[in-house]
N, C-alpha and C positions, 0 to 999 in steps of 0.2 A: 406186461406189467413191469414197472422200474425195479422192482425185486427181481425178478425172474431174469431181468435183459443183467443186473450186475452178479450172477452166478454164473450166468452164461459166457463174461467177458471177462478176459483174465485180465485185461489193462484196468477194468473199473473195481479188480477183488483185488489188483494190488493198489490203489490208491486207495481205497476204503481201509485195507491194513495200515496203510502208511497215517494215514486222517487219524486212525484208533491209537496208532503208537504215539501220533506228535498227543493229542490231548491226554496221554496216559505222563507221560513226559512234564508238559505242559501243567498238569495237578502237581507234577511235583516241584516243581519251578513254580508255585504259586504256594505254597507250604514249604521250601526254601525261603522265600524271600520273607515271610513273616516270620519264619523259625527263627531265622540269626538276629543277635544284637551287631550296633553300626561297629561299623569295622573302622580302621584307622583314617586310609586315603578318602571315605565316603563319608565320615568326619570332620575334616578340613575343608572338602569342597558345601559339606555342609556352613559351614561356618563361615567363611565367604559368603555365601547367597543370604545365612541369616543376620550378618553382621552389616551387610549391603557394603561390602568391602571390595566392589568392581572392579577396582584400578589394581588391585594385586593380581586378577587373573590372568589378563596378558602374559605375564611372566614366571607364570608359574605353571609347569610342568602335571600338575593334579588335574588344571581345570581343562576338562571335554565337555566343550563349548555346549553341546547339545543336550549332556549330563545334568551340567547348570541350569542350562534355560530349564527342565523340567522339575528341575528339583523348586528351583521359586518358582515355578506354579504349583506343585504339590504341597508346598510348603504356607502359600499362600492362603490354596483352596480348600486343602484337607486336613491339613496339621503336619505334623512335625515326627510321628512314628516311622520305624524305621522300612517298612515293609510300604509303605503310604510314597516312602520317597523312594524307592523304586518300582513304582508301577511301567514306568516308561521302559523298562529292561524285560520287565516281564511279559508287557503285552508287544513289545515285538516279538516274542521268541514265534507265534504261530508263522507271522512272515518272514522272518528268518529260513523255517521248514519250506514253506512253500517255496522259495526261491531254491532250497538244497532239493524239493523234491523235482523244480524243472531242470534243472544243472544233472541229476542224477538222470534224467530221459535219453542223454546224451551216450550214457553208459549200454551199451549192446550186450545185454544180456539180464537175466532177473537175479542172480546171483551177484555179478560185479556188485547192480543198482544196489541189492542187498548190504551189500559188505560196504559202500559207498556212505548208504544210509545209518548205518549200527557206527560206521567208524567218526560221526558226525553228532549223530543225532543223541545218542548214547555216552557221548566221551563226557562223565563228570567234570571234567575240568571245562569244559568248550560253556557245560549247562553253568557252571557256577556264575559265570560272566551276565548270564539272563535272570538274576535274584540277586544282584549289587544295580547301586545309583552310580553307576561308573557306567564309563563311552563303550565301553569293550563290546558286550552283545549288540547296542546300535549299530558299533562300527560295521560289526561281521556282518549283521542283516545288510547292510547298505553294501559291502563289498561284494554280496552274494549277489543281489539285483543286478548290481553293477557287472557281471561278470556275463549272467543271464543275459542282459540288455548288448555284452560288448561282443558278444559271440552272434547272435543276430544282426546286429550293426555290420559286425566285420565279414561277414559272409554271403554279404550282397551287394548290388550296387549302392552307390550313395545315396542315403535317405537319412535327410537335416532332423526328420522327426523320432528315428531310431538312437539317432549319436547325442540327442538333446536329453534323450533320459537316461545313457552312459554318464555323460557333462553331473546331469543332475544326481544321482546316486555315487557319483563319486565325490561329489561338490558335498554331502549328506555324510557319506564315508569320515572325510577329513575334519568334516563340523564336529562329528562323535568322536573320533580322535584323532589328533593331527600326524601320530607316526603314519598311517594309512597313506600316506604322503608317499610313500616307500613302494606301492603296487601302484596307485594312482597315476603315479608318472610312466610305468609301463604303458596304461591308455594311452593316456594322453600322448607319448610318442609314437605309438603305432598308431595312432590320428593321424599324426604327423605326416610318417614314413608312408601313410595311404595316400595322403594327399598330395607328394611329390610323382610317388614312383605309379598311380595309376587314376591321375587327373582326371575326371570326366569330363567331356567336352562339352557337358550341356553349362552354360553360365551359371544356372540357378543352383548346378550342384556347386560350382568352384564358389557360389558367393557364400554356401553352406559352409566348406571345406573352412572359409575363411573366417567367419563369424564362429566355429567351433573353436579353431586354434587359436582363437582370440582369447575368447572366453578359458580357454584354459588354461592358456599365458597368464592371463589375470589372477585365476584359482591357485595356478602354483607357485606365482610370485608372493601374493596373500600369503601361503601358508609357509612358504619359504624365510619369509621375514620375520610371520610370529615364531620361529625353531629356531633364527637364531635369535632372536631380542631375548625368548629364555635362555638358551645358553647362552651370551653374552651378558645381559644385561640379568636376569632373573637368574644365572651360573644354579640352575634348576633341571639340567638336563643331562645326569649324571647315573641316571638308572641304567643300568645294562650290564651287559660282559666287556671284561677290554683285555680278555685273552680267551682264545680260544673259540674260532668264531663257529664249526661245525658245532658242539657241544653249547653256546652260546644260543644261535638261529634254532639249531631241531632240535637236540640233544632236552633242551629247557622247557619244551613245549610237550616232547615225548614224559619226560619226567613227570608234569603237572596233569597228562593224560593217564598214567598209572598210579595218578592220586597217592596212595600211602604203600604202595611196593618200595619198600627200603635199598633194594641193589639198585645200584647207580648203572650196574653193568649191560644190563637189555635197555635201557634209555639212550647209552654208548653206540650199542650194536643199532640201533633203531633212528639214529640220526644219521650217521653215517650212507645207512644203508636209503633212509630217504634222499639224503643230498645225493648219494650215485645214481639212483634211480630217478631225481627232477632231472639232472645236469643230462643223464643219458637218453629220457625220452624228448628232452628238448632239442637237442641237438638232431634226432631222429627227423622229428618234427621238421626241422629247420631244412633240413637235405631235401626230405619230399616236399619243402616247399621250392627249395633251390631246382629241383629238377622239375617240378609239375609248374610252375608259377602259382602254384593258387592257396593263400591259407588256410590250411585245413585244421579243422578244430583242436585238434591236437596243438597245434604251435598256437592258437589265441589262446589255450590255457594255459600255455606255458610263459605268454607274455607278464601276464605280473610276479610270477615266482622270478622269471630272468631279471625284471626292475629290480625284485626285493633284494635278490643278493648281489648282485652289483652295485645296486647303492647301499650295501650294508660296509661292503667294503670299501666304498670310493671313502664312505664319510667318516669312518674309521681312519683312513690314511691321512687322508686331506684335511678332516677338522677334529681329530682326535673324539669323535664321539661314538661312545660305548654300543658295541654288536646288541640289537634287537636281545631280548631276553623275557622268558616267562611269558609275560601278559601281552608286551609288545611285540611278541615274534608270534604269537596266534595269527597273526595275519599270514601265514603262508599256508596253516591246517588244511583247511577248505578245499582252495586252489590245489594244492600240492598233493592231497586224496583222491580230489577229481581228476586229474590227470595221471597220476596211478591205475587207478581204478579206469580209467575211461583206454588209456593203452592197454594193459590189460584187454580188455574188450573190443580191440581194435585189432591185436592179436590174434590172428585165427590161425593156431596149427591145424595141420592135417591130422597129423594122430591122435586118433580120438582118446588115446591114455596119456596127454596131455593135457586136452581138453578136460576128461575128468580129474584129474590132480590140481585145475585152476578153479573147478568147481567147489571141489572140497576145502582149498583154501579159502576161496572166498565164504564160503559156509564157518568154516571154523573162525576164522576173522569177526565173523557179524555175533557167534555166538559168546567169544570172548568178551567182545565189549557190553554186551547186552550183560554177560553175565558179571563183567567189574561193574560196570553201573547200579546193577541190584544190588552189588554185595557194600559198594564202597560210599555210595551217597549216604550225607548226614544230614540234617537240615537247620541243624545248629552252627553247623558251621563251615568255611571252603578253605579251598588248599592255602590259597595267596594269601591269605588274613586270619590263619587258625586263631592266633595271640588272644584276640577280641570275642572268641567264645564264650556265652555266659557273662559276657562285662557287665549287664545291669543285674543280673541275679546275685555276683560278686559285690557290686555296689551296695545293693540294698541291703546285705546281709551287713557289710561293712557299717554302713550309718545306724542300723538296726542297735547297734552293741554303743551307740553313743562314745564315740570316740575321741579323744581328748586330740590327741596331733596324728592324724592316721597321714598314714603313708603310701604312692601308688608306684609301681612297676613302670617300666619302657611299657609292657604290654598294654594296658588302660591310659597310660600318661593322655596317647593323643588324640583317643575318644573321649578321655574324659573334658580334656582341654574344649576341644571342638565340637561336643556335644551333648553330652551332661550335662555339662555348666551352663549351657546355653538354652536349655528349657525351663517353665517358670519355674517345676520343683526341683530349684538346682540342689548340691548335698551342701552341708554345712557342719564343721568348720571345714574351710578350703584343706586339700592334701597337698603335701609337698612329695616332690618327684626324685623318685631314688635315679642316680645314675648306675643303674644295675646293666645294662646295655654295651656290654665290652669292659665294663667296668672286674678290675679286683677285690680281694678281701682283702688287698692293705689301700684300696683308695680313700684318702679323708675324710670326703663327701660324703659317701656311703655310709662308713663309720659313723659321722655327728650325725644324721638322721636316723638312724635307727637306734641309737643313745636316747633319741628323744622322743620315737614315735611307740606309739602304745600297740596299735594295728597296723597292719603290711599286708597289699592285695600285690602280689610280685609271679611272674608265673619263672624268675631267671634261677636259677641254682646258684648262681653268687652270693645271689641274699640269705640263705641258710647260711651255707659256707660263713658269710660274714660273721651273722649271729655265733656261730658254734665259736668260732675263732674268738670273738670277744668274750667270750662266756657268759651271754645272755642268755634266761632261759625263755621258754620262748613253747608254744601251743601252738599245732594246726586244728584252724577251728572246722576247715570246708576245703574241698577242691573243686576244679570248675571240669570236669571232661567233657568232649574230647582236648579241649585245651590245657595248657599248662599251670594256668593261676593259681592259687593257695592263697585264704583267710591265714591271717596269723597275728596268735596274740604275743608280744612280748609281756615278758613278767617283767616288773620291778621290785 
């Protein structure tokens, strides 16, 4: 009986575990995505698609290509809610897992795999990306495939039909967002460096070799051109860090992995200690390839982490553009786990109280994350976009009190801009937009509008401060948690 044969078999009670966590996950990432109001960035790409405003995407740093394409079908087909225009984030996350649970098989041991899967599968920050209309969770699904697919491709002979669904999941990757550009080209040049240094002599492979590195020539000249027409031309490519690149690449990524942990200091220790740990199993990797001739899994998973920080720094030096950060440096998580985790397990001491101290870490590792994930997911709101918590509850309460010249915060400015406004029951009268955003309590600006506004949805400290300073008095009517906002009435 098919009962009886998965009790019997430990391979099939741990995929059946694994199947129970992703859909346990999966519910919550499905009550995420309808919990939050739209956020800022997922706002303006909205606004675009519903403005049919095409010709600005090229140049602009928001738009992932494949984010858009779905959102005007969502937009088209089902409306305009905000949970509606990210279907496409949320129904990848099942193959997203899948492709993390073949990448983890690679892992030699049910512990590592463990610790592999919790440090992935569990990191609220990695899940926030699958309940936003943003590229981010497409991209990581299509990187994950891609990596699946490049680890097979790379560890046999030439087969045109193996590299063509590399080509194609990395081509998928870059659509969802174009920094993926940064691992992508890792493939694409150990394409390369196969095709020189271990030709096959049958024709029909070298004419495969050749039609792949075409084709990739193409994809990365493509995406090469659209990164700089926005930096040049769109001067939209200004996100990042442009100091401090260790802290920048991991350090940023570790941060957004420990969600609302306030010490800066274990995100410090935990980047560091990753970058010593990619830079020294790669190298490892690299020598038993120098000495055996043969690429062993270890060095193809090392290949797109070695792309991403080399070209983190080349384009740093060479075209002043800002170290990968937060959202864009996600792209090393994955890769950079699984080849932790997968050394690790490649590792075999002899002393068996060695063995159990890699046990028990891996154990306690899987129970950490599992247990930040319960404690620290909200579904109103995520780490990269708190500001926007509660924006339509805030809203409604605001027009609710019939406001004579209400007033809106940095926080609501560019959802409301981008999408509030652009639905049929837009608010009215129009608000004017405080420069509370780095702004003082002696800026002008500041000062005449809140002279003249009645209501103020502001989530910045400035804006009291202002008030108190002018001695206006002044009512909180509502706050918005977990976000910053505040209802406020000025007296006159």
């Amino acid at each position: 009986m098919p009962l009886l044969r998965l009790f019997n078999d430990p391979d099939r009670q741990f995929a059946a575990v694994f199947t129970l966590a992703t859909l346990g996950v999966w519910g919550f990432i499905w009550s995420h995505a309808w919990g939050m109001d739209m956020t800022h960035d997922e706002a303006y790409s909205f606004y675009l698609v519903k403005t049919n405003y095409f010709r600005a995407m090229p140049g602009s740093a928001n738009t992932h290509w494949l984010n858009s394409f779905f959102m005007l079908i969502w937009h088209s087909l089902l409306g305009d809610a905000p949970g509606l225009l990210r279907l496409h984030s949320v129904l990848a996350f099942p193959f997203f897992a899948w492709a993390v649970f073949l990448l983890g098989k690679h892992i030699d041991g049910a512990m590592g795999r463990i610790a592999f899967y919790a440090l992935v599968l569990f990191n609220p920050y990695v899940l926030d990306f699958f309940s936003l209309a943003r590229g981010y969770g497409l991209a990581m699904t299509f990187q994950a495939w891609s990596i699946v697919w490049f680890i097979r491709a790379a560890s046999m002979s030439f087969s045109w039909r193996s590299w063509r669904w590399v080509l194609l999941f990395n081509t998928l990757a870059i659509a969802a967002n174009l920094s993926y550009f940064y691992t992508v080209v890792g493939m694409a040049g150990f394409a390369g460096w196969l095709s020189t240094t271990t030709l096959a002599e049958q024709r029909a492979a070298n004419r495969g070799f050749t039609r792949l590195l075409s084709l990739y020539s193409l994809l990365l000249l493509l995406t090469g051109a659209d990164l700089l027409f926005i930096k040049f031309y769109g001067k939209d490519l200004s996100y990042g860090g442009n100091e401090q690149f260790v802290q920048s690449l991991f350090g940023s990524v570790w941060k957004g992995s420990l969600y609302r942990v306030v010490n800066g200091t274990l995100s410090t220790y935990l980047a560091y200690l990753s970058l010593l740990l990619i830079v020294g199993i790669s190298g490892w990797y690299l020598w038993l390839y120098i000495r055996q001739k043969k690429p062993l899994t270890g060095l193809l998973l090392a290949v797109p982490l070695i792309s991403l920080v080399l070209l983190n720094l080349l384009f740093h030096v060479a075209l002043e553009n800002p170290f990968l950060l937060f959202r864009t440096a996600l792209q090393w998580y994955v890769p950079g786990m699984l080849l932790i985790c997968y050394a690790a397990s490649d590792w075999k001491p002899e002393l068996a109280a060695i063995q159990w101290t890699g046990t028990v870490i891996a154990g306690v590792v899987a129970f950490v994350f599992v247990g930040q994930f319960m404690k620290q997911v909200n579904r109103q709101w995520c780490y990269e976009w708190p500001l926007q918590a509660n924006s339509k509850q805030a809203l409604q309460d605001l027009y609710a009190r019939q406001p004579r010249q209400p007033a809106l915060g940095y926080s609501l400015m560019g959802s409301y801009i981008n999408y509030y406004s652009q639905l049929p029951a837009s608010y009215q009268p129009a608000p004017v937009y405080l420069p509370d955003e780095g702004a003082k309590v002696t800026d002008t600006a500041l000062i005449r509008i809140l002279r003249q506004s009645d209501y103020v949805v502001s989530g910045h400290a400035v804006t009291l401060q202002c008030l108190e300073k002018l001695g206006l008095r002044y009512d909180i009517v509502n706050e918005y948690p977990p976000g910053q906002n505040v209802l406020i009435r000025i007296r006159k």
